[in-house]
N, C-alpha and C positions, 0 to 999 in steps of 0.2 A: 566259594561262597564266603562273604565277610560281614561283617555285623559291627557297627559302630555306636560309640555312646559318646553323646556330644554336650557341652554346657556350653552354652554361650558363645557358639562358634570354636571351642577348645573342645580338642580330640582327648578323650578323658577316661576311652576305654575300646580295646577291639577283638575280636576273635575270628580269626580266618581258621575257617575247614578247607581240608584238601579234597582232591576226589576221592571217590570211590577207588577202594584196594582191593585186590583179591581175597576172598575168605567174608566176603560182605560188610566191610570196616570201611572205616573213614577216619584222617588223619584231625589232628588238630593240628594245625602248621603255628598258630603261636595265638596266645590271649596275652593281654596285657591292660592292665590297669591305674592311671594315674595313680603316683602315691599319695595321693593328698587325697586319693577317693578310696583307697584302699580301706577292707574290713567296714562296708558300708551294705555290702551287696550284689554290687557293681560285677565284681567276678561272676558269682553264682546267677546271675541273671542273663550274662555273657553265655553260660555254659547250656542254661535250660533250652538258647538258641540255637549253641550250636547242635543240642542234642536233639531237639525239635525239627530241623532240617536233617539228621542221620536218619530219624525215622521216617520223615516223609520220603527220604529217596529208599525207603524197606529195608534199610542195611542194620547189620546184628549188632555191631560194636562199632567202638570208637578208641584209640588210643594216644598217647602222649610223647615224647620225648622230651623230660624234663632234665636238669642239671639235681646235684646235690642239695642246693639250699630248702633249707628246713620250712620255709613258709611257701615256697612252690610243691613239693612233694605233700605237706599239709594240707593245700588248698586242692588238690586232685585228689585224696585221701577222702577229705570231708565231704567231696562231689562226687564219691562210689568207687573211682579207679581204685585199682591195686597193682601191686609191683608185679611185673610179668617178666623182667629182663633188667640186669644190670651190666652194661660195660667194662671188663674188666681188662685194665690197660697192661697189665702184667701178661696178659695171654693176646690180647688182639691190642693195637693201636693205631688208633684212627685220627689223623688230629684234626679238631676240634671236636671233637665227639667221647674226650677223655671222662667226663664225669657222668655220661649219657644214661639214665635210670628210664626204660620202657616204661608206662602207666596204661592198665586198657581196664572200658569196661564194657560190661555186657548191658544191652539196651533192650 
């Protein structure tokens, strides 16, 4: 399921949910928000959708895989998630999945 935000024919915001996972979850496979629209809303209004389709399909959670930057872990932070996993490359390495910090919440 995906969800678009459009101005004027310009793609300016999206959020794709994944299927359903075991354990009654649902992935966020990627949001993303023009930067020119950033800190408008725009995210937050992205998520209230995608959270609003987890619960119409009765699923409990929803989680994240974010990277390290401090305004993506911020912006999942302020939207409820909490850190539930972090990648550490010293013990497992996976490449591309070096800075990978888990985010879930409960719905």
């Amino acid at each position: 399921m995906w969800f678009i935000a459009e101005e004027k024919e310009r793609l300016i915001g999206i959020g794709i949910l994944g299927s359903d996972k075991p354990g009654s979850c649902a992935e966020i496979v990627s949001i993303f928000v023009d930067r020119d629209w950033r800190r408008r809303g725009l995210g937050g209004a992205l998520m209230q959708c995608l959270e609003r389709e987890v619960r119409a399909r009765e699923l409990q959670a929803l989680y994240v895989g974010s990277n390290e930057n401090a305004n993506a872990v911020g912006f999942y932070r302020s939207a409820g998630f909490e850190i539930v996993c972090l990648m550490d490359p010293s013990v497992v390495w996976i490449p591309g999945l070096e800075t990978t910090i888990t985010m879930a919440k409960r719905l």
